[in-house]
C-alpha positions as CSV (number, residue, x, y, z in Angstrom):
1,X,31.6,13.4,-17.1
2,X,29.7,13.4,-13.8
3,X,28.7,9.5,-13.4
4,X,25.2,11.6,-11.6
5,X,24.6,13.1,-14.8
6,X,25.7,11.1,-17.2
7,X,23.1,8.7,-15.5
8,X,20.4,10.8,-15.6
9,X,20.9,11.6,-19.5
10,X,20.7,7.6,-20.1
11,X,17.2,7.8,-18.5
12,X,15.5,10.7,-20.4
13,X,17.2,9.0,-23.7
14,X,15.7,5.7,-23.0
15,X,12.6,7.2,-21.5
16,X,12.3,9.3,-24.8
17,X,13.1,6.2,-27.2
18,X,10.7,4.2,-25.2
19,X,8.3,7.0,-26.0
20,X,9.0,6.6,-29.5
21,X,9.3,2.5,-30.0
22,X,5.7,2.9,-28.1
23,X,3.9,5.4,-30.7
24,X,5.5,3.3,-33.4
25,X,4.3,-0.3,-31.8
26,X,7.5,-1.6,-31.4
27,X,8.1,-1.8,-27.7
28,X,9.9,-4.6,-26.6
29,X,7.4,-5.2,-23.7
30,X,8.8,-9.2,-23.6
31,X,12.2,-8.4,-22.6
32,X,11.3,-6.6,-19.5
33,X,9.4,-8.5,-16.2
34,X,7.5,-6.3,-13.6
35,X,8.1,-7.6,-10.0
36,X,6.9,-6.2,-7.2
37,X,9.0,-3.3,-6.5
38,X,8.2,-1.8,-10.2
39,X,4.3,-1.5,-9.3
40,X,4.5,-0.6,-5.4
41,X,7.1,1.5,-4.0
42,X,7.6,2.0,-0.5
43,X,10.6,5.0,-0.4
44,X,13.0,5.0,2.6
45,X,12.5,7.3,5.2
46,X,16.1,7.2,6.5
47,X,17.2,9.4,3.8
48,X,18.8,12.6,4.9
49,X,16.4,14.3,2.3
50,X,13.4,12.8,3.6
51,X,12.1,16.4,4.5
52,X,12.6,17.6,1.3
53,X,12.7,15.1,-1.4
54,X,9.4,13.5,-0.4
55,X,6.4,15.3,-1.8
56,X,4.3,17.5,1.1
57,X,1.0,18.6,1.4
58,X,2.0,22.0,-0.1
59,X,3.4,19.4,-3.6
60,X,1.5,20.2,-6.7
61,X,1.0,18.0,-9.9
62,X,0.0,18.8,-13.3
63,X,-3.7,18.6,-12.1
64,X,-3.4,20.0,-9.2
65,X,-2.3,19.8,-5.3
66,X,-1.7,16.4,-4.5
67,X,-3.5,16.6,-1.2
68,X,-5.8,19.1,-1.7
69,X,-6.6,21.0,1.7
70,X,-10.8,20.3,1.0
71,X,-9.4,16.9,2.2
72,X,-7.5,18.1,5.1
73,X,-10.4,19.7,6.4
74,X,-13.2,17.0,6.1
75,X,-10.5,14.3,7.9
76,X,-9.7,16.3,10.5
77,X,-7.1,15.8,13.5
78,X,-5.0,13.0,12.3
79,X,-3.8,12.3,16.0
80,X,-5.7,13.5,18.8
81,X,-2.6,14.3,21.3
82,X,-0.8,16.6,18.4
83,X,-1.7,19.8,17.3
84,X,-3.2,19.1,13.9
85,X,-1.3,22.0,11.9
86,X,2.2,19.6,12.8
87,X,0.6,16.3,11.7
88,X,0.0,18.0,8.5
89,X,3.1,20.1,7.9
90,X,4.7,16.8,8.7
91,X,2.8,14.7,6.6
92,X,5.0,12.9,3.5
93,X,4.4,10.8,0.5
94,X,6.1,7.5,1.9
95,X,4.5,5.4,-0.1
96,X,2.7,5.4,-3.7
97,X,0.9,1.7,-5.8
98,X,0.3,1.9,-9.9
99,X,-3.0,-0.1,-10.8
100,X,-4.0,-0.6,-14.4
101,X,-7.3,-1.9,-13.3
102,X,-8.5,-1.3,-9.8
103,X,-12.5,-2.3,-9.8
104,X,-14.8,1.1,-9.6
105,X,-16.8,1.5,-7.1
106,X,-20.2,2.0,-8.6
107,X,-19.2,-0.9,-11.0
108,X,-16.5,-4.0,-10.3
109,X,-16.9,-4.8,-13.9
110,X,-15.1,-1.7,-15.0
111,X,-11.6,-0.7,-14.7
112,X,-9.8,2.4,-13.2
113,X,-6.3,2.9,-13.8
114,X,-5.0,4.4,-10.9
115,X,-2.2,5.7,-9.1
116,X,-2.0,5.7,-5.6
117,X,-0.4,7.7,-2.7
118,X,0.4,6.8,1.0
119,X,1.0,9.5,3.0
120,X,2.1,9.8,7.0
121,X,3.3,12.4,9.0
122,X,7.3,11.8,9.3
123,X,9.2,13.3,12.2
124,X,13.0,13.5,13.6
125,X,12.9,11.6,16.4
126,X,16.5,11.5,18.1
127,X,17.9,11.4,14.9
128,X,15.8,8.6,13.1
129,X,13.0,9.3,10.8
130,X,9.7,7.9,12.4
131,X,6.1,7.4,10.4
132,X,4.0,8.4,12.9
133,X,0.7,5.9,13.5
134,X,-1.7,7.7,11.2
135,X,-2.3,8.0,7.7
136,X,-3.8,9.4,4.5
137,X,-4.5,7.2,1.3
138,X,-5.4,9.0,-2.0
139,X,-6.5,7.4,-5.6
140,X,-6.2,9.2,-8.8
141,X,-8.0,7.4,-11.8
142,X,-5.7,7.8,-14.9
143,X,-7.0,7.8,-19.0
144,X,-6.0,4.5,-20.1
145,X,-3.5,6.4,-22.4
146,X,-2.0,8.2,-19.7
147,X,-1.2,5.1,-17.7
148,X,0.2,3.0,-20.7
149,X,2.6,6.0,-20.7
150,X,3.5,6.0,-17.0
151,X,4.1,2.3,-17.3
152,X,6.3,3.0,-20.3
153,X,8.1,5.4,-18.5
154,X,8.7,3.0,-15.1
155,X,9.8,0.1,-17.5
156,X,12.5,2.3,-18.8
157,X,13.7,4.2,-15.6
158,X,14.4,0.5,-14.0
159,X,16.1,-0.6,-17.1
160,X,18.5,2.6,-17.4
161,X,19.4,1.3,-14.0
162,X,19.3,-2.0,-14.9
163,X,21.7,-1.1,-18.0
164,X,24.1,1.2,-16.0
165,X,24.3,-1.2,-13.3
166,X,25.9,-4.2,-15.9
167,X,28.3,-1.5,-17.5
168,X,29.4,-1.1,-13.4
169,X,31.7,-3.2,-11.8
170,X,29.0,-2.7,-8.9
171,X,26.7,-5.4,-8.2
172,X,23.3,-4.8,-9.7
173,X,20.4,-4.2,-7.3
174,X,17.0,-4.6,-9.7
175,X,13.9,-4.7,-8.4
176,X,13.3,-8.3,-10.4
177,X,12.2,-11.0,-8.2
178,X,13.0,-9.6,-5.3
179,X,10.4,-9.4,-2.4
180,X,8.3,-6.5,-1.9
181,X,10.8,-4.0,0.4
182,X,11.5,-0.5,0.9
183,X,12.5,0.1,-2.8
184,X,15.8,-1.4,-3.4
185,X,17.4,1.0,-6.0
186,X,15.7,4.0,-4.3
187,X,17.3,2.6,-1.0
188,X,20.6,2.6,-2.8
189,X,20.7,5.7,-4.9
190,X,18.4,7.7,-2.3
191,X,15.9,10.3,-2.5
192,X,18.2,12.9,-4.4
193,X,19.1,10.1,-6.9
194,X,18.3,9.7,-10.7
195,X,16.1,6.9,-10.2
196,X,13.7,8.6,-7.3
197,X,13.7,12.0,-9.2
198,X,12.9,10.3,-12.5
199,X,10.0,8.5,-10.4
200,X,8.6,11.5,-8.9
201,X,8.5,13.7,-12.3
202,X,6.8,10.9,-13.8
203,X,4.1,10.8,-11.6
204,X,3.5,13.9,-10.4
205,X,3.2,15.0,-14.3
206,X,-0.3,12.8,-14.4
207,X,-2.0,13.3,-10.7
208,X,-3.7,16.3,-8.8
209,X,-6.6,17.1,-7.5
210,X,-8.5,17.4,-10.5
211,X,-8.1,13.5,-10.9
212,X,-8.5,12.7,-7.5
213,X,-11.3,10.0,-7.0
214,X,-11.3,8.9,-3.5
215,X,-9.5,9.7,0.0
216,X,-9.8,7.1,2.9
217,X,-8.1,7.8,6.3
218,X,-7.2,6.4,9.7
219,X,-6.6,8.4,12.4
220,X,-5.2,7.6,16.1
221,X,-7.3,8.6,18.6
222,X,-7.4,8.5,23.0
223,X,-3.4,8.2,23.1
224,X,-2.4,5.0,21.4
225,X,-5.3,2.8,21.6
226,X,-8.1,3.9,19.4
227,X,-7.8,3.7,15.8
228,X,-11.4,5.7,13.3
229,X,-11.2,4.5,9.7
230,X,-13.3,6.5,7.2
231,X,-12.8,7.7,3.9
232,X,-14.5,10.3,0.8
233,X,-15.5,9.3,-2.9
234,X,-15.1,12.6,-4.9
235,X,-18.3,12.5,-6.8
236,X,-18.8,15.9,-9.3
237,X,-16.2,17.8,-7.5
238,X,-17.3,16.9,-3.9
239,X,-16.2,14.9,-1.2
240,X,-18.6,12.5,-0.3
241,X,-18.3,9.8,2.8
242,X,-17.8,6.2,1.7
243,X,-19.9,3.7,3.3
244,X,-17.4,1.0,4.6
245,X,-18.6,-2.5,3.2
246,X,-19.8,-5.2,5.4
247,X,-20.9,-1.9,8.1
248,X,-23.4,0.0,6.5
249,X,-21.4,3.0,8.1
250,X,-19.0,5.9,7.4
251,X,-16.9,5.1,10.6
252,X,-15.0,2.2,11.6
253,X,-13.1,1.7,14.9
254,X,-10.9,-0.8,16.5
255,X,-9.4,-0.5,20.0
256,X,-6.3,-2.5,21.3
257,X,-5.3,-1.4,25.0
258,X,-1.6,-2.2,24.0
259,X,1.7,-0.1,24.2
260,X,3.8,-0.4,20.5
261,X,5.4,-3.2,19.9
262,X,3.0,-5.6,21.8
263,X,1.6,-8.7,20.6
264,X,-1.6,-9.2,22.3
265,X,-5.6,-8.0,21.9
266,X,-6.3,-6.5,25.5
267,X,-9.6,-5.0,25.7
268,X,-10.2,-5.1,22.3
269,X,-12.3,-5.2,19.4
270,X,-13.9,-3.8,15.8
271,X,-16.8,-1.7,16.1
272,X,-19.3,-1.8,14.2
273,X,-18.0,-5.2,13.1
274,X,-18.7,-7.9,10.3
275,X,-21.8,-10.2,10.7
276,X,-20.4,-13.7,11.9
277,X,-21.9,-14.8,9.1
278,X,-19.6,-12.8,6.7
279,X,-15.6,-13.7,6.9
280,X,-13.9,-12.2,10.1
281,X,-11.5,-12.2,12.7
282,X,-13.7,-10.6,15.3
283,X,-13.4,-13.4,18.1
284,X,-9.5,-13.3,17.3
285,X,-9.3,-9.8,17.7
286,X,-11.7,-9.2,20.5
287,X,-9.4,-10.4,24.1
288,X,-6.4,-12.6,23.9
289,X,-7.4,-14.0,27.3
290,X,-10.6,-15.1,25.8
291,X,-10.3,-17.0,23.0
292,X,-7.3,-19.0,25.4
293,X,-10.6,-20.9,26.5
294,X,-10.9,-24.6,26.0
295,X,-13.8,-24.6,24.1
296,X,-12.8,-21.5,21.4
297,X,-11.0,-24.1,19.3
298,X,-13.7,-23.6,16.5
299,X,-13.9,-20.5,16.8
300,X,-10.0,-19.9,16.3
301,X,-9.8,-22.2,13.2
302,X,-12.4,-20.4,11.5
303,X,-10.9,-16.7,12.1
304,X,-7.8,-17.8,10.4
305,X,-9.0,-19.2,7.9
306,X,-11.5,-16.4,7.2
307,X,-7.7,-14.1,7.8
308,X,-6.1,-15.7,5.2
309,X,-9.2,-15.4,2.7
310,X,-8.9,-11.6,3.8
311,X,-5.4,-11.2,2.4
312,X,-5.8,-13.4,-0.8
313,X,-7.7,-10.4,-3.5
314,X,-8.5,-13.4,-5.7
315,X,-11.3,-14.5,-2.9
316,X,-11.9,-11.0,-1.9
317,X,-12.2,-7.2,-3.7
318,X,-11.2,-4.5,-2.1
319,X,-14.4,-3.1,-2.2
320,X,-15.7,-6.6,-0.3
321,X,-14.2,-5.8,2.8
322,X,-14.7,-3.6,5.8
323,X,-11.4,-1.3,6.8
324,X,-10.2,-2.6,9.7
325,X,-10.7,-6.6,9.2
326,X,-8.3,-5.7,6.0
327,X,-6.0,-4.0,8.2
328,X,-6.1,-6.5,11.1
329,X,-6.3,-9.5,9.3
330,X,-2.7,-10.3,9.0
331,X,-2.1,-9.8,12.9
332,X,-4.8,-11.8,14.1
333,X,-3.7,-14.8,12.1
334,X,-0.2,-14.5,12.9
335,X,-1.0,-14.2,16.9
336,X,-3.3,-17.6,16.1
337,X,-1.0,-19.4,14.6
338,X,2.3,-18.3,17.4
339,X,-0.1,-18.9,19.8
340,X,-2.1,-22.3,19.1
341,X,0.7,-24.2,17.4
342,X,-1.2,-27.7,18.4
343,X,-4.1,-26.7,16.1
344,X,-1.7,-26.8,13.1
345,X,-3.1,-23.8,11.3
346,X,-0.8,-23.4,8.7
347,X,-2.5,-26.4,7.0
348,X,-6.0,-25.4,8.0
349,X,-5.7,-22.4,5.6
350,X,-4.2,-23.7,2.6
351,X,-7.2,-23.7,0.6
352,X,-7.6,-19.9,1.1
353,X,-3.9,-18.8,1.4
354,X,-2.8,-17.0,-1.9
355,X,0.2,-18.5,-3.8
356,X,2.2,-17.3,-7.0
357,X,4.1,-19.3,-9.2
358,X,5.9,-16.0,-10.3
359,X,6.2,-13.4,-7.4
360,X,7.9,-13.6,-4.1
361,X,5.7,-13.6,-1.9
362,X,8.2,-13.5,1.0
363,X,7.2,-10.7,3.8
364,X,10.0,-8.5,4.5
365,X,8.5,-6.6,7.1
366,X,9.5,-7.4,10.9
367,X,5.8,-6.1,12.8
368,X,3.2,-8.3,10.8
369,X,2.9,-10.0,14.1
370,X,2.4,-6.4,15.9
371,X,-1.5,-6.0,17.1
372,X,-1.5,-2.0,17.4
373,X,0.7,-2.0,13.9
374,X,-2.3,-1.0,11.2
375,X,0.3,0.4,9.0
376,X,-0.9,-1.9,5.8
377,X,2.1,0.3,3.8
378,X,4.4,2.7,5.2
379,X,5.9,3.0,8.2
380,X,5.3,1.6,11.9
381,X,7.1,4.5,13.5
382,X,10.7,3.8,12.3
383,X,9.9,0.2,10.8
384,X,8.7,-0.5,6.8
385,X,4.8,-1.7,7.0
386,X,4.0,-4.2,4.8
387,X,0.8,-6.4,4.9
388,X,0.0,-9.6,3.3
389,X,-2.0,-8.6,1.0
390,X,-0.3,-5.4,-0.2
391,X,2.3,-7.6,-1.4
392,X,-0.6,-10.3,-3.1
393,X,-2.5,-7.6,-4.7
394,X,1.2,-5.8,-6.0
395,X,1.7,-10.0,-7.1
396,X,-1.7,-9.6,-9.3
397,X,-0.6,-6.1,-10.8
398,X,2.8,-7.2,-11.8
399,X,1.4,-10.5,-13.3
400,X,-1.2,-8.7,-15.4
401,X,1.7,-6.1,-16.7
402,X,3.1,-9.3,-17.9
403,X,0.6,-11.0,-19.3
404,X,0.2,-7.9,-21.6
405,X,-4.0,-8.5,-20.3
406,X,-3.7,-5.6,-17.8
407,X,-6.1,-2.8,-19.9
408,X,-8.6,-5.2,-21.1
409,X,-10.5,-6.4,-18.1
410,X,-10.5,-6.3,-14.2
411,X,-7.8,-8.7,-13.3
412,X,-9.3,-10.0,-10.1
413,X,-11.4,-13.5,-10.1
414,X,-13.4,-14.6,-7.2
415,X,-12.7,-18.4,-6.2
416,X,-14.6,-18.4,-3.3
């Protein structure tokens, strides 16, 4: 028999018996241990079927187009120097997050189960597969009963692999405690492979448009040096414009007057920006040259400390933070700390630097460091994106799979 196929009839059989040991209670929900990889996937772009294995604009779920075009039209020109009917032709799911309790809006006291999407415009570029420096986020809130099913359905797809890969003599690749990556067995199988389809039909049966609940954006602007943040809340059937906390407005801007690939702030800064009050990086992320003065010392130690609070969720919500301090704040502490190794930062944020006893928290992506990289997850052009706290909030989802406490309350504690 086809090994392909006889693969692919071991996961529907153990998808359909996890199905059944489910509606019967019986689960075996100890055995398995969500890491990272298991509740974010970032999906490699390098795939010869990257065109047409990774869901488009024109993609349809069970409710619905994924990215419906009402979207496309409030966000606009994703890239100012590009005609806006390539960006979107172009544009690809690289990138999709499972949340059984992401804190609503209107309410952080109530759960939303969610799913959500990453999507970028991805282009041949000499051969190579680049994310280009724009994207599209989109959150669909699940019934409780329809996410205990996705997760159901996950658990087994990774353990059919998990299962085929012991009867091998090939070396297993699992996703368990492994640092969050482009998606290991997805990466090994790729995009035309059981474990990728099996993903993609399990999603796409439980998202659409008619679940969609918010869209949030950033688009490149004046070449490469101006990033707009914004986002819509769908609110009975129509997109409204988010506020963006710690603002008071719908917009958000930063500008870095840096090629790709630098490592600087030139001419640069958030606008509007966080009081100094709040936590920021402002005086970080405002001119490199600046904060090189004598008497910015201070100033320096507080902005990192405030960065590393930024990427820990269990001192910050989501909802707590303005966009581009929560896209920035990884790069302006990692600049700091290269840069001002006499101050011994490291040890000046270990009371606001998250830690896990249970997830590796290791950061696998090479342009954290990059200060015109905004990618929080996906793609910086041909590179895997993947911020700080992407891979501490992932941390918090996997634990509260485990814990079995994931449907009952939102997960996220403030120890501020």
């Amino acid at each position: 028999m086809n090994s392909r196929f006889a693969y692919s009839i071991l996961v529907l059989t153990l998808i359909l018996s996890a199905n059944l040991r489910a509606e019967e209670g019986n689960s075996n929900s100890n055995a398995f241990h969500w890491g990272l990889n298991d509740v974010s996937f970032l999906f490699p772009i390098q795939d010869h079927n990257v065109t047409t294995e990774l869901p488009s604009v024109a993609t349809s779920g069970a409710f619905g187009p994924l990215l419906p075009f009402s979207v496309i039209q409030q966000i606009g020109r994703l890239q100012s120097f590009e005609d806006p009917k390539k960006s979107y032709s172009d544009l690809r799911m690289v990138a999709a997050r499972i949340d059984p309790c992401f804190p609503a809006p209107e309410n952080p006291s109530i759960c939303r189960a969610q799913v959500r999407l990453v999507w970028q415009p991805v282009q041949i570029v000499r051969g190579r597969a680049v994310g280009a420096d724009a994207a599209i986020h989109t959150f669909y809130n699940l019934p409780a009963t329809d996410f205990r099913a996705l997760t159901d359905e996950l658990k087994m797809l990774r353990m059919s692999f998990d299962s085929a890969a012991a009867k091998s003599s090939e070396s297993a690749v699992s996703n368990r405690d492994l640092p969050l990556s482009v998606h290991p067995i997805i990466r090994r199988e790729g995009l035309s492979g059981p474990y990728f389809q099996g993903f993609k039909r399990a999603i796409l049966k439980r998202i659409g448009r008619d679940r969609l609940s918010r869209a949030t954006f950033v688009k490149l602007s004046s070449g490469f040096f101006l990033w707009d943040f914004g986002g819509f809340d769908v609110i009975g059937g129509r997109l409204v414009p988010m506020v963006i906390p710690r603002t008071g407005r719908k917009r958000q801007m930063f500008t870095n007057n840096v090629m790709p690939g630098e490592t600087e702030f030139v001419e640069s800064g958030i606008a509007p920006s966080p009081l100094k009050s709040e936590a920021n990086v402002n005086f970080i992320t405002s001119e490199s040259s600046r904060i090189r003065q004598k008497d910015a010392e201070p100033l320096i130690i507080q902005n990192v400390i405030d960065a590393a609070a930024m990427e820990n969720p269990r001192k910050f919500k989501t909802a707590e933070l303005d966009c581009v301090s929560c896209h920035i704040a990884q790069a302006a502490r990692l600049f700091a700390v290269g840069e001002f190794r006499e101050m011994n930062l490291g040890a000046q944020t270990a009371k606001t630097t998250y830690r896990s006893k249970t997830q590796s928290l290791k950061v696998s992506s090479r342009v954290g460091h990059i200060t015109g990289n905004l990618r929080s997850f996906g793609y910086f052009y041909g590179d895997p994106a993947i911020s700080a706290r992407v891979i501490h909030e992932s941390a918090e989802v996997a634990d509260a799979l485990n814990s079995g406490s994931a449907f009952n309350r939102p997960r996220i504690s403030r120890e501020r």
